[in-house]
N, CA, C and O atoms as a CHARMM CRD file, in Angstrom:
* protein
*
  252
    1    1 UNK  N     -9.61700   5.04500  19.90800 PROA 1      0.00000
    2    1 UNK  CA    -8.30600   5.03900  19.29100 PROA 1      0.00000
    3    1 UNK  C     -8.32700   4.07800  18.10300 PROA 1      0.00000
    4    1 UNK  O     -8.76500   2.93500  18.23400 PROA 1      0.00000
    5    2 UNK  N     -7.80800   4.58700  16.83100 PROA 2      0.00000
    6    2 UNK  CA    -7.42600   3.60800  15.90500 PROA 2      0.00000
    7    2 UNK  C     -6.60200   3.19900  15.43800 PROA 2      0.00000
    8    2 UNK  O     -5.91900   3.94600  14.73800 PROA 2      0.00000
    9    3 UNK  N     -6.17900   1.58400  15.60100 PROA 3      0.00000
   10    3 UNK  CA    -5.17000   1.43300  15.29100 PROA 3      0.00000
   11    3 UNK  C     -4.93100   0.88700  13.06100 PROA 3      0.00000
   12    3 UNK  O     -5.68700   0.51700  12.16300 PROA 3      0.00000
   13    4 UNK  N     -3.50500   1.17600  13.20300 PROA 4      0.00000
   14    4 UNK  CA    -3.50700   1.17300  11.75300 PROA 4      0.00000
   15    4 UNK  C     -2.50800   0.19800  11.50800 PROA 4      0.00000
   16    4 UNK  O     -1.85200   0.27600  12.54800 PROA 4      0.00000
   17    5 UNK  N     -2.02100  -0.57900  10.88200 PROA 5      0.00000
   18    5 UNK  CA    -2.77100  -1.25100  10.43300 PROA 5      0.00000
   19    5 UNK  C     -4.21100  -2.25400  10.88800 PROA 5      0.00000
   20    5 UNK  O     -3.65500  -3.11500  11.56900 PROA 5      0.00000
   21    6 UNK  N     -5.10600  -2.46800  10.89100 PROA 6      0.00000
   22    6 UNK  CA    -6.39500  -2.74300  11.40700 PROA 6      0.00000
   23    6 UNK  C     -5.65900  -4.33800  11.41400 PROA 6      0.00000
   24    6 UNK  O     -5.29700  -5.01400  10.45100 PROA 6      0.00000
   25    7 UNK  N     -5.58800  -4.67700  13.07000 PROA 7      0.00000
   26    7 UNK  CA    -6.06800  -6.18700  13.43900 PROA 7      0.00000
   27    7 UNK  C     -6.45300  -7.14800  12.25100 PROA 7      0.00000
   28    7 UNK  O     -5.77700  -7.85600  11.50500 PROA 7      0.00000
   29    8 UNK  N     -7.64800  -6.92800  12.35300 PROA 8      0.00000
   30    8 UNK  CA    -8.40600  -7.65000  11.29800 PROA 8      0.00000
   31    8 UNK  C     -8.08800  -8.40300  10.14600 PROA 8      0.00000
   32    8 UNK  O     -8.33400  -9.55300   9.78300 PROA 8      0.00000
   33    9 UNK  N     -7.18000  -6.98200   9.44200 PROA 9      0.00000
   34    9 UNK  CA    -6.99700  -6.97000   8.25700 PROA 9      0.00000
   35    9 UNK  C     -5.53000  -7.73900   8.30700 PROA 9      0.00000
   36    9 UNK  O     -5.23300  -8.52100   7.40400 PROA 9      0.00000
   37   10 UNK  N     -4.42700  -7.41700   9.65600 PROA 10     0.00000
   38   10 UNK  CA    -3.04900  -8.31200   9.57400 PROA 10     0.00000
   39   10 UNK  C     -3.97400  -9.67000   9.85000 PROA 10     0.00000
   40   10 UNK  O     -3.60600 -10.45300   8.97400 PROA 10     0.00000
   41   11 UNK  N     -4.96700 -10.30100  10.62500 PROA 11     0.00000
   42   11 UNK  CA    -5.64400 -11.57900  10.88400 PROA 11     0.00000
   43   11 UNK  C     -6.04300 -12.33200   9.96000 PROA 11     0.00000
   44   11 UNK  O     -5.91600 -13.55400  10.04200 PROA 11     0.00000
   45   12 UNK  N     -6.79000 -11.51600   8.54800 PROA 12     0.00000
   46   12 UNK  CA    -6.81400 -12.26800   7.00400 PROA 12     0.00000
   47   12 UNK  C     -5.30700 -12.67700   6.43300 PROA 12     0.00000
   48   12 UNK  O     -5.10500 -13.80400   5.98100 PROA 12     0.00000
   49   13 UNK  N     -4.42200 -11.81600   6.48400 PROA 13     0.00000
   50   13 UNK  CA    -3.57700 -11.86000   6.14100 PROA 13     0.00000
   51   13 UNK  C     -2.86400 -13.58500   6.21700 PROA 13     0.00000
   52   13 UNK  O     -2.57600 -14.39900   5.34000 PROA 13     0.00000
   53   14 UNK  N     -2.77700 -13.60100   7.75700 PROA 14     0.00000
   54   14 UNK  CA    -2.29500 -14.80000   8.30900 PROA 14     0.00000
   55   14 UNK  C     -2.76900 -15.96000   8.74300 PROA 14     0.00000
   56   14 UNK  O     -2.08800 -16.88900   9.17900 PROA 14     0.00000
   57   15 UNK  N     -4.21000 -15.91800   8.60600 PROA 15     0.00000
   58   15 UNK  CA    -5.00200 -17.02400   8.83600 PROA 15     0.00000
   59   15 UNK  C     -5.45100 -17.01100  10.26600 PROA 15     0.00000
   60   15 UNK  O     -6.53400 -17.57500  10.42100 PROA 15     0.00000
   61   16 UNK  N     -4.93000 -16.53700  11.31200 PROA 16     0.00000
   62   16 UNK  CA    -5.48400 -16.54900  12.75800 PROA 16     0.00000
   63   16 UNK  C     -4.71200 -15.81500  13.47000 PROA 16     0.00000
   64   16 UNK  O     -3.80000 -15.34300  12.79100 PROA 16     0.00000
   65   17 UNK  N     -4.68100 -15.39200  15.01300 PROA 17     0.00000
   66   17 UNK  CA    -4.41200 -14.66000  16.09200 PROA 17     0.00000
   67   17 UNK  C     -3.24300 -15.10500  15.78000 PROA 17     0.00000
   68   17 UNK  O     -2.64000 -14.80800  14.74900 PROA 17     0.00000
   69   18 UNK  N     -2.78400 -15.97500  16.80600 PROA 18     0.00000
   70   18 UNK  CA    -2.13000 -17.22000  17.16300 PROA 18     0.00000
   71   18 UNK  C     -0.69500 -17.20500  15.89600 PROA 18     0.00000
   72   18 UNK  O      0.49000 -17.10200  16.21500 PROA 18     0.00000
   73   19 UNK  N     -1.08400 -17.30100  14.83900 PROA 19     0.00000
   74   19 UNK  CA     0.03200 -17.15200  13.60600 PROA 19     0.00000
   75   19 UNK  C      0.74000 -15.94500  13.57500 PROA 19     0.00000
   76   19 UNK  O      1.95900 -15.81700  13.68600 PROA 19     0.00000
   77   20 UNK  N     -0.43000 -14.71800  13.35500 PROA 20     0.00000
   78   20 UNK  CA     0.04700 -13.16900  13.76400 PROA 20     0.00000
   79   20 UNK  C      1.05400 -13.34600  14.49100 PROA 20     0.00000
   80   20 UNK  O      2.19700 -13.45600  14.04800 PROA 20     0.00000
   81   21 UNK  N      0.63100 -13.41100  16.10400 PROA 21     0.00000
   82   21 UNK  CA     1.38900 -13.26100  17.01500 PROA 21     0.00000
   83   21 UNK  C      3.24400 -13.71400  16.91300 PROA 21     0.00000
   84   21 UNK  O      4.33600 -13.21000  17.17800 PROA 21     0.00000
   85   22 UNK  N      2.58100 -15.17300  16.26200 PROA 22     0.00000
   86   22 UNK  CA     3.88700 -16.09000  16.18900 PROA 22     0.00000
   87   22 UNK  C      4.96600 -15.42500  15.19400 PROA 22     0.00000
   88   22 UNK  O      6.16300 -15.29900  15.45100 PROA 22     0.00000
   89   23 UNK  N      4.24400 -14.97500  13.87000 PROA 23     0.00000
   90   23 UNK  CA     5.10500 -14.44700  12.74400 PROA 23     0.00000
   91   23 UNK  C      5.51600 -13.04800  13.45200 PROA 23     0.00000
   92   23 UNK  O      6.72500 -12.87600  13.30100 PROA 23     0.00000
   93   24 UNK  N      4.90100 -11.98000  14.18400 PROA 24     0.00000
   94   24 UNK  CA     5.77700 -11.09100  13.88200 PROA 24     0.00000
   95   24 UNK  C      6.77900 -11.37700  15.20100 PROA 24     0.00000
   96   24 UNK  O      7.95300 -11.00900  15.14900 PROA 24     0.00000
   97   25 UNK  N      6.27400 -12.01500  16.31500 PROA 25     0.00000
   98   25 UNK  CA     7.56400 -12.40400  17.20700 PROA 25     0.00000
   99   25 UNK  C      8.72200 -13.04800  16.54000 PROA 25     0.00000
  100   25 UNK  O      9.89800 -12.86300  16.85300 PROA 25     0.00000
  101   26 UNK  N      8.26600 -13.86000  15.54500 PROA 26     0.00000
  102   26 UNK  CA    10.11900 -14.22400  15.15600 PROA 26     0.00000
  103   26 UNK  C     10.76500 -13.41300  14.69200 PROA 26     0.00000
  104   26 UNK  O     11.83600 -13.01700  15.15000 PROA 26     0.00000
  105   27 UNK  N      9.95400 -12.83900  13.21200 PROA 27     0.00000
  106   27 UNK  CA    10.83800 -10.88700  12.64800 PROA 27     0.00000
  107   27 UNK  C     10.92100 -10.48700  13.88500 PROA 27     0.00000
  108   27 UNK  O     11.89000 -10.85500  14.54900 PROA 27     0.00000
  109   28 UNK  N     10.15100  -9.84100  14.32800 PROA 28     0.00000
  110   28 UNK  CA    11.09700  -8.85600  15.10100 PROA 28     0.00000
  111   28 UNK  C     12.00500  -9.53100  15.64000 PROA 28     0.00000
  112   28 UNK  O     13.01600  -8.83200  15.71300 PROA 28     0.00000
  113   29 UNK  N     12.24400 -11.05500  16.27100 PROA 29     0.00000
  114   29 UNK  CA    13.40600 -11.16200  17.22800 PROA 29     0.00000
  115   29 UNK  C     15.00900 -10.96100  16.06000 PROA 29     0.00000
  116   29 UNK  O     16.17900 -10.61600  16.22300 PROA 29     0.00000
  117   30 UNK  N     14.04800 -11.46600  14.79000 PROA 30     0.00000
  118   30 UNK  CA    15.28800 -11.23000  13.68000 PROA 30     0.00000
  119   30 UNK  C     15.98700  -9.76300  13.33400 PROA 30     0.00000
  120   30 UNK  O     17.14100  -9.38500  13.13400 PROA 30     0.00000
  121   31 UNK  N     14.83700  -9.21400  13.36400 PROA 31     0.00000
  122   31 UNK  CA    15.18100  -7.67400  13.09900 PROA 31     0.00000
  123   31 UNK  C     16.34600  -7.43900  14.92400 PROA 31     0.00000
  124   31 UNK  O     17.54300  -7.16000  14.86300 PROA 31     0.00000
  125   32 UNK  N     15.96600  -7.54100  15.61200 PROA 32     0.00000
  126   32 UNK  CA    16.75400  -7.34900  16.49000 PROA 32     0.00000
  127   32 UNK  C     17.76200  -7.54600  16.51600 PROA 32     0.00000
  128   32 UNK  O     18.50700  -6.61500  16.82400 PROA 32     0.00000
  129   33 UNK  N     18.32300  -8.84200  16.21400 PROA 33     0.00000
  130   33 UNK  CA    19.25400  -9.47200  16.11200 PROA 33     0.00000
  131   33 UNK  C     20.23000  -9.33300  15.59000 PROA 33     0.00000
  132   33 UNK  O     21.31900  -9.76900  15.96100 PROA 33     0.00000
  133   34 UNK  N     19.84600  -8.29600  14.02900 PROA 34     0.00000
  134   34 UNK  CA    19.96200  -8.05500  13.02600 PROA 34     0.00000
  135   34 UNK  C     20.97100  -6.62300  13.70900 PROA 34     0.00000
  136   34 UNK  O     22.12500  -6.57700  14.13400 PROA 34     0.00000
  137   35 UNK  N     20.03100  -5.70900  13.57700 PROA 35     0.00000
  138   35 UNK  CA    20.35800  -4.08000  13.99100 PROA 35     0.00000
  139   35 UNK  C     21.52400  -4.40400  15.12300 PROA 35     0.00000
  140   35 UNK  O     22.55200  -3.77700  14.86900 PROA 35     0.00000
  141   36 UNK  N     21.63700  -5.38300  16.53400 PROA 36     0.00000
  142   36 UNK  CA    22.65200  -5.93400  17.37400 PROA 36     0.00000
  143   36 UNK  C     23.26800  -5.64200  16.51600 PROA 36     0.00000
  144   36 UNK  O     23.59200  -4.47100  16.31700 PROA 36     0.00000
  145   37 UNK  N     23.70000  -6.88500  15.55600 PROA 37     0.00000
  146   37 UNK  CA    25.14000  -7.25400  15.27000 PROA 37     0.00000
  147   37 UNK  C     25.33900  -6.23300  14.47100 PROA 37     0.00000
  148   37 UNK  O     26.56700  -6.15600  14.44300 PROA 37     0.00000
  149   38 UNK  N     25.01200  -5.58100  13.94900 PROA 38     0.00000
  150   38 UNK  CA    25.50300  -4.45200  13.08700 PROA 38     0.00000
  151   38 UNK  C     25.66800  -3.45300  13.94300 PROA 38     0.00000
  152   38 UNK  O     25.44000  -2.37000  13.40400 PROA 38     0.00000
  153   39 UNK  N     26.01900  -3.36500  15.23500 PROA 39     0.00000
  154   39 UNK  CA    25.51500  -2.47700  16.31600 PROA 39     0.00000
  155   39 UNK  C     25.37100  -0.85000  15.65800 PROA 39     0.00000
  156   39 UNK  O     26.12600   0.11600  15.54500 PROA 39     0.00000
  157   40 UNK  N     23.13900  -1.34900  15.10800 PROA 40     0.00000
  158   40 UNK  CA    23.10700   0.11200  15.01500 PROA 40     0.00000
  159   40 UNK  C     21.87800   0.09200  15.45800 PROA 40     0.00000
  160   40 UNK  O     21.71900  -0.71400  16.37500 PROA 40     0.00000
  161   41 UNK  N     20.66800   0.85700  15.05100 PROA 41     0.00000
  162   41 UNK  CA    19.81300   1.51000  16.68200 PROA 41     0.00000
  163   41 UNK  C     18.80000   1.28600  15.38400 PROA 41     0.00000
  164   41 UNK  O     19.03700   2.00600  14.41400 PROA 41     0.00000
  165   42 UNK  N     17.65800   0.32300  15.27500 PROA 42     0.00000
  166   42 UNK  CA    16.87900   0.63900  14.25400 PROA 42     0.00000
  167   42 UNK  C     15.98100   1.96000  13.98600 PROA 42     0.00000
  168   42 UNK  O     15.57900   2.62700  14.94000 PROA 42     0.00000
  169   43 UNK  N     15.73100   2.25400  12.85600 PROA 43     0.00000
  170   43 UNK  CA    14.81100   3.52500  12.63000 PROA 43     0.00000
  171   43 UNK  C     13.73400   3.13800  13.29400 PROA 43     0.00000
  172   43 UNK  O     13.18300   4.04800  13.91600 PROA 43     0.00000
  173   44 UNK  N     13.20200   1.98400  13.37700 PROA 44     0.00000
  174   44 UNK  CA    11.82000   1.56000  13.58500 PROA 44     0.00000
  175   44 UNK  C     11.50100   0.18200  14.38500 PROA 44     0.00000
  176   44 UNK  O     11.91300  -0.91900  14.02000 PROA 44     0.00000
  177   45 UNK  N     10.74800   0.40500  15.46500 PROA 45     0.00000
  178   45 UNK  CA    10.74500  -0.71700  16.63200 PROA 45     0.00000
  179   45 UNK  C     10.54200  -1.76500  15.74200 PROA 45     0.00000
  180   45 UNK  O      9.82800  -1.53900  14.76500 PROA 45     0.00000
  181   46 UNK  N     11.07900  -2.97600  15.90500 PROA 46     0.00000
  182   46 UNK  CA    11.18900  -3.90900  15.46000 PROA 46     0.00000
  183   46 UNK  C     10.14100  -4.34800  15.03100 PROA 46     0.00000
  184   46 UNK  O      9.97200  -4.65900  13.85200 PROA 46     0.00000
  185   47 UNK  N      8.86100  -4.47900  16.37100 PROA 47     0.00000
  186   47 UNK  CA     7.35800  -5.30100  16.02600 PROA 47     0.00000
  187   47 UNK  C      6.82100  -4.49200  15.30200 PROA 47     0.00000
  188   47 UNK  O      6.03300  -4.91800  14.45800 PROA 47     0.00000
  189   48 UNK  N      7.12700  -2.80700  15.42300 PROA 48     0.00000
  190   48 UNK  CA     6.38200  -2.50600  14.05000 PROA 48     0.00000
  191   48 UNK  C      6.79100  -2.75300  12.59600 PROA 48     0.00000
  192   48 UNK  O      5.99900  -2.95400  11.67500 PROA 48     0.00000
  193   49 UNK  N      8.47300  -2.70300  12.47600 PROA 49     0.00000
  194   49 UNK  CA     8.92800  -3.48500  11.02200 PROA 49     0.00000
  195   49 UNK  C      7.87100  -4.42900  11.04600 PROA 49     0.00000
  196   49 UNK  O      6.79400  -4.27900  10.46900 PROA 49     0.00000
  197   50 UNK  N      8.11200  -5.12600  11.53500 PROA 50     0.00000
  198   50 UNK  CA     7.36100  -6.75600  10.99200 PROA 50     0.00000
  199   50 UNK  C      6.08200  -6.57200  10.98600 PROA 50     0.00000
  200   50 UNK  O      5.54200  -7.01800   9.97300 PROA 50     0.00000
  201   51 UNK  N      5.24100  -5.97300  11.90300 PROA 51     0.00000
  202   51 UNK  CA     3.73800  -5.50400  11.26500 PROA 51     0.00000
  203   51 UNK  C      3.66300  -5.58200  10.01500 PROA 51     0.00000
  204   51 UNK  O      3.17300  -6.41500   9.25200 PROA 51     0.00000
  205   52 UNK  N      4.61400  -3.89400   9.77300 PROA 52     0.00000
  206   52 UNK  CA     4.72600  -3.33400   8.24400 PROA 52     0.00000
  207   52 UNK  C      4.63300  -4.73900   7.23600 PROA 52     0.00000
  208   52 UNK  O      3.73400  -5.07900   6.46700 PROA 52     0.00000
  209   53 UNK  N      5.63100  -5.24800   7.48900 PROA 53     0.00000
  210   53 UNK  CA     5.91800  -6.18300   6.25400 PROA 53     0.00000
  211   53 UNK  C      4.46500  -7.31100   6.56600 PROA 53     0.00000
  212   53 UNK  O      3.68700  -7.55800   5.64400 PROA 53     0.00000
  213   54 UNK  N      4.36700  -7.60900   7.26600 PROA 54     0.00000
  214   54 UNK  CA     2.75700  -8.82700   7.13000 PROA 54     0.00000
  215   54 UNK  C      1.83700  -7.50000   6.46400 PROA 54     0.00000
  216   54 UNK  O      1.16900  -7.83700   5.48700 PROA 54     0.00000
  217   55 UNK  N      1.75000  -6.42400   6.76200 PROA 55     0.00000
  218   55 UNK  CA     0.25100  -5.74400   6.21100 PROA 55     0.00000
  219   55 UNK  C      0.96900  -5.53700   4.79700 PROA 55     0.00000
  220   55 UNK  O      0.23300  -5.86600   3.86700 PROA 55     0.00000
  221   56 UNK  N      2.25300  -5.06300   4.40400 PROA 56     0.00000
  222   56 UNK  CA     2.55600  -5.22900   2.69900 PROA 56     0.00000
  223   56 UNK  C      2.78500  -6.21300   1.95200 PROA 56     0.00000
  224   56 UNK  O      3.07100  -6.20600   0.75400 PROA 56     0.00000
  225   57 UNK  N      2.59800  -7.52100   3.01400 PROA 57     0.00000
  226   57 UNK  CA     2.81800  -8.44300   1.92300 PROA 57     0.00000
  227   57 UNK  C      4.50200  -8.85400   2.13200 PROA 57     0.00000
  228   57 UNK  O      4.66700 -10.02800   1.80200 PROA 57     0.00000
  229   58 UNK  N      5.25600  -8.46400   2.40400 PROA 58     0.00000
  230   58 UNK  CA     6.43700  -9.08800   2.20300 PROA 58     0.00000
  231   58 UNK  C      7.09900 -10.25900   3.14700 PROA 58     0.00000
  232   58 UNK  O      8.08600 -10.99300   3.09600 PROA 58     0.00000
  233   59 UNK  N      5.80600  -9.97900   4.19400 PROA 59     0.00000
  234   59 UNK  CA     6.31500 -11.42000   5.45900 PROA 59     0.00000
  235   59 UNK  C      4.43900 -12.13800   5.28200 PROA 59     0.00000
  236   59 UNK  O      3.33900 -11.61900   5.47000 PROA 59     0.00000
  237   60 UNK  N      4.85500 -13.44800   4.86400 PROA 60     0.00000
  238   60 UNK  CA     3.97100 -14.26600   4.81800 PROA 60     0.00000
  239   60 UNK  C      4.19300 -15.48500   5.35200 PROA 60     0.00000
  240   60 UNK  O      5.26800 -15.95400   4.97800 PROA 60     0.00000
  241   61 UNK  N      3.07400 -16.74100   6.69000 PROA 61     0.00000
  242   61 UNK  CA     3.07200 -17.31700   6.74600 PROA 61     0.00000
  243   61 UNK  C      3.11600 -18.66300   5.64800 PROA 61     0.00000
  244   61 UNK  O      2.35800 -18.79800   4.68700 PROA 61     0.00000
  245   62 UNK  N      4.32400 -19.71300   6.10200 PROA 62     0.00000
  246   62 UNK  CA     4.41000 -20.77300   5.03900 PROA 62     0.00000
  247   62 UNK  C      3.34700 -21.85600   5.66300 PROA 62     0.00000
  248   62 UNK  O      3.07100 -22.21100   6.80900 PROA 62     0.00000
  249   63 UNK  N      2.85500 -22.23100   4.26700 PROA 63     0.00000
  250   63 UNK  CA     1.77500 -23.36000   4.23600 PROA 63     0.00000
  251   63 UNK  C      2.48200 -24.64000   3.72400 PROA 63     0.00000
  252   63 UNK  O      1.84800 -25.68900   3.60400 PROA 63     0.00000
């Protein structure tokens, strides 16, 4: 099975496992949070939004 966006490639992105993990658990808890209060049903599971955005670039760990 392959997954897409490739591990690897979100792992350069962010510098380690451990960061990954951490960054897209907070988006998504935001995205959640988010779609709640607006009570509407997202198009797209949350942890994959936030994937999306670490593999395009638009969610980046701060240094």
């Amino acid at each position: 099975m392959m997954l897409y966006p490739p591990v690897a490639d979100l792992v350069d992105k962010t510098g380690s496992r451990y960061q990954l993990v951490n960054l897209v658990a907070r988006r998504a808890r935001t995205l959640s949070a988010q779609a709640q209060e607006r009570e509407e049903t997202p198009e797209k599971k949350p942890v994959s939004a936030a994937i999306d955005e670490v593999y395009t670039g638009k969610l980046s760990v701060k240094k």
